[in-house]
N, C-alpha and C positions, 0 to 999 in steps of 0.2 A: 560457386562464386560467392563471393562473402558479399553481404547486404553492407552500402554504406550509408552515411547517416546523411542526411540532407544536410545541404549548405547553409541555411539559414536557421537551423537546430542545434542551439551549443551543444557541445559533447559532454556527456555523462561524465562528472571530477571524482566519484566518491563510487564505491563496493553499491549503497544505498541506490543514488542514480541511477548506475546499472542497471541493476535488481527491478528499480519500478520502470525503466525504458522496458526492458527486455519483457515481463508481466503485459507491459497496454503493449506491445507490438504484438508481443505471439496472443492478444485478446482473452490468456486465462483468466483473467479477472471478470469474465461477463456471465460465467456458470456460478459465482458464489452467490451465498447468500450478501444479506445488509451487511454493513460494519458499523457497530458500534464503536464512537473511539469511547477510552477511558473517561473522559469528564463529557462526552455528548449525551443529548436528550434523546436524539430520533435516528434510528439506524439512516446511513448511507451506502447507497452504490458504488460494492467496491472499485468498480474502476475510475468513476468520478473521483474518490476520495484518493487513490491514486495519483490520478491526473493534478489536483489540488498541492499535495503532497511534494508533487515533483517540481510545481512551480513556485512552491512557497521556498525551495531547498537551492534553486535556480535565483534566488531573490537574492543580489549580491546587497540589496541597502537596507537590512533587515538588521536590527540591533543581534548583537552576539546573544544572546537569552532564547531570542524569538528563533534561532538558527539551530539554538541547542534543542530548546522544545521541540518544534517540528522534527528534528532528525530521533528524539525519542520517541514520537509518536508514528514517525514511519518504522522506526526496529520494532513498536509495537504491533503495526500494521503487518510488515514482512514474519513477525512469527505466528500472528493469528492465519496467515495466508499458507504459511508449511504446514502448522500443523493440520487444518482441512485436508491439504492435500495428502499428509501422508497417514492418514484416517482409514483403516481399512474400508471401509462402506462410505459411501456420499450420500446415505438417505440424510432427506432434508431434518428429521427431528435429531437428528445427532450433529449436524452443523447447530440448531439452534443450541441445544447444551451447550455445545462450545461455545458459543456466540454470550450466552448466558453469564458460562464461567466468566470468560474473558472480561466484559461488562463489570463483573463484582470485581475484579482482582483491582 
């Protein structure tokens, strides 16, 4: 039986949405390491910065800039979150490399 989506939870508009509902439902976001965004100071927990993410994107009264940012910053988010996963090995110093790269790029 197919899971619906509560009543009081807009529905997912964009490929993006999706992606981060489906991420905090099925809770793989709570084995990663921090995320670092591009211009942060202090790593965050991925699924908070998720959750953030999904509300900022859900923000219909957000100047057009502020809607563009944010949805870059989650496709940057959503390819730090595949590439982990399709990472042969999950040892933690090989997410930090990544975490690293990511960080400079």
């Amino acid at each position: 039986m197919a899971k619906s989506v509560a009543r009081n939870e807009p529905r997912p508009r964009g490929g993006l949405e999706s992606w981060l509902v489906r991420k905090i439902h099925t809770q793989n976001l709570r084995s990663l390491p921090s995320y670092k965004p591009l211009n942060g100071r202090t790593g965050q927990n991925a699924e908070q910065y998720a959750r953030r993410l999904l509300a900022a994107l859900r923000d219909l009264e957000a100047e057009p800039s502020v809607r563009e940012r944010t949805r870059d910053d989650g496709r940057a988010f959503r390819s730090w979150v595949e590439a982990l996963a399709s990472a042969p090995s999950r040892r933690s110093d090989q997410f930090e490399r990544t975490s690293a790269r990511w960080a400079e790029a």
